[in-house]
C-alpha positions as CSV (number, residue, x, y, z in Angstrom):
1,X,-33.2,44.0,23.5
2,X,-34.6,43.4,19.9
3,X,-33.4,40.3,18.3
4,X,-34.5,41.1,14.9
5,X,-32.3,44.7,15.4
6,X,-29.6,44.2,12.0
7,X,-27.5,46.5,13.7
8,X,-27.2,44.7,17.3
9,X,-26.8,41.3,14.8
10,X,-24.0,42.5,12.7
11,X,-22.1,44.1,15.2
12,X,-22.7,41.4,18.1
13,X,-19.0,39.3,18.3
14,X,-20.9,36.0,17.4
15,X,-21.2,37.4,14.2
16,X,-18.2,38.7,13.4
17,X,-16.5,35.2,14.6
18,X,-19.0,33.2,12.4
19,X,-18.2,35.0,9.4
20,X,-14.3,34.7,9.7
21,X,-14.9,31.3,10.0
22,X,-17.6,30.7,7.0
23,X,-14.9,32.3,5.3
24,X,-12.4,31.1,5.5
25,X,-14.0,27.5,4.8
26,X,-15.5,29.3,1.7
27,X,-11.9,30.4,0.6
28,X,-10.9,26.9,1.1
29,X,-13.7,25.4,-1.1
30,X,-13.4,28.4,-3.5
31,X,-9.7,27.6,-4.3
32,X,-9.7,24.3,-5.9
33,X,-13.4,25.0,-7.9
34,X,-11.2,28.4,-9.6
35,X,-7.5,25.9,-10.1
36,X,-9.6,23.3,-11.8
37,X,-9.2,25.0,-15.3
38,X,-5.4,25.4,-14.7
39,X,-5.4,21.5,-13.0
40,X,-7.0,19.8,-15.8
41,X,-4.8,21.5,-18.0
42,X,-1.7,20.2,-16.6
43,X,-2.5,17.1,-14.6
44,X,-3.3,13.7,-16.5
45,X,-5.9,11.5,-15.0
46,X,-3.4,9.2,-13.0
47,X,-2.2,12.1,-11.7
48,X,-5.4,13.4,-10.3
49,X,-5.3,9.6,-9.2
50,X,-1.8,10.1,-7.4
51,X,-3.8,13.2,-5.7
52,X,-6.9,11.7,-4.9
53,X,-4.7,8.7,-3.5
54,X,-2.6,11.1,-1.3
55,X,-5.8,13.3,0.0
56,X,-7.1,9.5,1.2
57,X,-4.2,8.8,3.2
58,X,-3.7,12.0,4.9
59,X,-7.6,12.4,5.6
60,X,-7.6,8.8,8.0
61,X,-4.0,9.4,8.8
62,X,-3.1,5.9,7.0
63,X,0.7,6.2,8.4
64,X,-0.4,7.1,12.3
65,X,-2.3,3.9,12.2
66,X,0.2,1.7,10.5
67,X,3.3,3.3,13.0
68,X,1.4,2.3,16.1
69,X,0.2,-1.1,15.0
70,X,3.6,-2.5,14.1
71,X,5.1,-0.8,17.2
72,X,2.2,-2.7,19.4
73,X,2.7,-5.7,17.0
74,X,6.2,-5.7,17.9
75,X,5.9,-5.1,21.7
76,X,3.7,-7.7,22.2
77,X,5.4,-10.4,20.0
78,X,8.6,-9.4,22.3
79,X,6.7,-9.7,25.3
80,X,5.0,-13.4,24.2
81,X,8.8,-14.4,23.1
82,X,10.3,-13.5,26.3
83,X,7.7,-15.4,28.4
84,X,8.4,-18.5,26.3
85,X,12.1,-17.0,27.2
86,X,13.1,-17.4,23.4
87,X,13.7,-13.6,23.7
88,X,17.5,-14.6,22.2
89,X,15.8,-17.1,19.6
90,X,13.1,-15.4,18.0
91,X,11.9,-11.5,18.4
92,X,10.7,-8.7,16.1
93,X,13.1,-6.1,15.6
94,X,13.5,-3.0,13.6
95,X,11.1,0.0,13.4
96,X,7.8,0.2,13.5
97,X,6.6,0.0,9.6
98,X,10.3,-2.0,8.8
99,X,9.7,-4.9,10.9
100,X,11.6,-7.9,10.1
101,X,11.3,-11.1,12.7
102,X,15.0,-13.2,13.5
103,X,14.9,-17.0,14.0
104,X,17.7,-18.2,15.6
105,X,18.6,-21.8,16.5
106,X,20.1,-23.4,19.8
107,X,23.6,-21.8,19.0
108,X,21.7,-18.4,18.3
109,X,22.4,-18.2,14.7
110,X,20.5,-17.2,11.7
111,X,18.3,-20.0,11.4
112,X,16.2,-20.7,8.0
113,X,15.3,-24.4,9.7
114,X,13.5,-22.5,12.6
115,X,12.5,-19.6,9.9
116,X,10.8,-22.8,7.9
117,X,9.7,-24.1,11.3
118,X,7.7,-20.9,12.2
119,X,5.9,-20.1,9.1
120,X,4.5,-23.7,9.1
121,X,3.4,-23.5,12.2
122,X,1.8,-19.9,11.6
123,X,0.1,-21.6,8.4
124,X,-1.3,-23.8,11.2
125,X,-2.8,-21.5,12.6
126,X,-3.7,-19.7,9.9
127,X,-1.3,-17.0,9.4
128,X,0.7,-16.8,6.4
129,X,3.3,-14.5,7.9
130,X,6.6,-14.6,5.0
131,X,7.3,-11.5,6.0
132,X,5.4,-8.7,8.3
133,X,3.6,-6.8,6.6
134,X,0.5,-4.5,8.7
135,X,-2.5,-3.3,6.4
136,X,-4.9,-0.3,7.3
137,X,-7.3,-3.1,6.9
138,X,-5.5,-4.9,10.3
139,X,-7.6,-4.1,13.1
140,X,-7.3,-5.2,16.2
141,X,-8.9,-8.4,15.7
142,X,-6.6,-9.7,13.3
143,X,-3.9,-8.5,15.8
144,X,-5.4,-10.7,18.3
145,X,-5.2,-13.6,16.0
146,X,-1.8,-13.2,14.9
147,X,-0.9,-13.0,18.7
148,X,-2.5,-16.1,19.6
149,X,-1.0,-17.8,16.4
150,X,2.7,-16.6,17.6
151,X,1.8,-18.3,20.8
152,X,1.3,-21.5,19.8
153,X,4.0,-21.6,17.4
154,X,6.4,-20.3,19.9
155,X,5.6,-23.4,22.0
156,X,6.4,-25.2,19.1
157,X,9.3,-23.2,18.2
158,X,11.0,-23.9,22.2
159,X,10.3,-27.4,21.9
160,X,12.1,-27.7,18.8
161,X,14.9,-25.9,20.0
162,X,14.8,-28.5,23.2
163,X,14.3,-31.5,21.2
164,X,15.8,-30.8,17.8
165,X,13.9,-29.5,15.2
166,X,13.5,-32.3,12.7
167,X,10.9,-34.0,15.1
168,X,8.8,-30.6,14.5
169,X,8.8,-29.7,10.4
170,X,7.2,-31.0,8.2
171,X,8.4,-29.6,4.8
172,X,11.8,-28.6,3.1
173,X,13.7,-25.7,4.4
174,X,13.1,-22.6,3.4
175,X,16.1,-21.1,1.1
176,X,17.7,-17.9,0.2
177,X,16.6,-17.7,-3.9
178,X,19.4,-16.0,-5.7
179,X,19.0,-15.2,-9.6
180,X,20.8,-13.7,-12.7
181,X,17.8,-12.2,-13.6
182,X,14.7,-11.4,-11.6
């Protein structure tokens, strides 16, 4: 057998697999480098922007990532909750990416005291936590630290609910802002 033989080369199905595959990938590249003209005509820059943007997120799968960490988020905020057994007081709920966290007081209702009561305590610990909102930037380092920040406020947050909760903020209540305009 003669490796340098054209023939055997060209006809071998090595080949014949590599070059569907080269090109198709040159296709690919091709395409964009012969729309350009037709692009640049039509698209301003913020829309290449908007384009660029969109490539970015579907290239590191920016949604996947931000799905599973507020369903883990979630889970494990439920799962500290329930040991504290404040499962009925204070839990994440909603779906992953729409998460929303309920603080309820001794009689389980809607509580803005215990909502005050929790952010201050997560300030303590260095979480400013208004809402929930996960980044791509949230890795699982920073989930670790917001766990161990709703830990300690949760133990806060049950003996509140024990001993009354004036004993435990420090700070006006938080309040429902309603404007004519905003």
């Amino acid at each position: 057998m003669n490796l340098f033989n054209l023939s055997y080369i060209f006809n071998h199905k090595l080949f014949k697999n590599s070059l569907v595959y080269t090109g198709t990938n040159v296709i690919n590249k091709a395409i964009p480098f012969f729309l350009l003209p037709i692009m640049t005509r039509y698209l301003t820059p913020t829309d290449y922007g908007i384009v660029a943007t969109f490539n970015v997120l579907l290239a590191v799968n920016v949604l996947r990532y931000l799905l599973e960490y507020s369903k883990k988020l979630k889970e494990d905020v439920n799962e500290i909750s329930e040991s504290f057994n404040l499962k009925e007081y204070f839990y994440f709920e909603g779906s992953s990416g729409r998460l929303n966290y309920v603080t309820k007081d001794g009689n389980k209702d809607n509580s803005y005291k215990f909502r005050t009561l929790f952010s201050q305590e997560m300030v303590k610990n260095n979480i400013l936590m208004p809402w929930i909102a996960p980044s791509f930037s949230h890795k699982e380092k920073e989930l670790e630290k917001t766990l161990v920040a709703i830990e300690k406020t949760l133990k806060v947050y049950k003996k509140a609910l024990e001993n009354g909760i004036g004993k435990y903020v420090n700070s006006h209540y938080i309040k429902p802002v309603f404007r004519k305009y905003n």
